[in-house]
C-alpha angles and dihedrals in degrees: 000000000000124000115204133205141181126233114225114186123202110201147160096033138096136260096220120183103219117224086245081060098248121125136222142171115245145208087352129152119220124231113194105196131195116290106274130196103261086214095065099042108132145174091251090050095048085042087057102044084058100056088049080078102051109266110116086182146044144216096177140338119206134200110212123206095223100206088057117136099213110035085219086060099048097046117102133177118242110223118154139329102307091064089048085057099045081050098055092046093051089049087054101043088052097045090234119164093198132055110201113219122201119202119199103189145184105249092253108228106220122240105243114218123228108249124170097213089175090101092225116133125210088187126074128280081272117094108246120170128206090243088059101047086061097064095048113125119249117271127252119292092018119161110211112205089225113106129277084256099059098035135018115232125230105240090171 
């Protein structure tokens, strides 16, 4: 029999320690994802899930034991395999239909693209996008580097 559970990623946010001791997670933002088979959960799933949302790296990823009574206790790395594991039994001992999921994260700096907003033009009064130059045939009298085999050459 399967046992299925929900995702629920908790991102964007902090893991702040409080001067009373106590810890929270700040600012974040929650992802429920499709029910998945506990008994295939895995480091690559759970990866993957992450960057879904849009980290492509992290810091840290965290299980949380949600009938904890303090949020720092019940708090656990994830590290391999063996805390997945510790995760998965804990869900089904405890009859739980959801695994909660914290991301620390690196703040991601954002790769800038290159845009020319001067309104200025080098091309033609025609619309010609980059994407289109590129499939453009050959011109007239070109030599392709393949073999005589695979492509005739234009000796003219």
């Amino acid at each position: 029999m399967s046992i299925y559970v929900v995702p629920v990623f908790h991102h964007g946010g902090t893991l702040v320690t409080l001067p009373n001791g106590s810890v929270r997670y700040i600012d974040g933002k929650v992802e429920k994802y499709p029910p998945m088979d506990i008994d295939f959960v895995n480091w690559k799933d759970l990866e993957t899930l992450g960057k879904l949302i849009g980290y492509v790296r992290f810091e840290a990823m965290y299980w949380h034991e949600v009938p904890a009574t303090e949020f720092r206790d019940g708090l656990h790395k994830i590290q391999g395999d063996r805390d997945i594991n510790d995760m998965c039994d804990f869900t089904m001992m405890h009859h739980l239909d959801e695994i909660h999921i914290y991301l620390e994260h690196p703040i991601d700096v954002p790769i800038e693209a290159e845009v020319d907003l001067s309104g200025s033009s080098s091309s033609s009064d025609s619309y010609e996008s980059a994407e289109d130059e590129a499939y453009k045939p050959p011109p007239p009298g070109y030599e392709s580097d393949a073999s005589e085999d695979e492509s005739p050459r234009n000796t003219t």
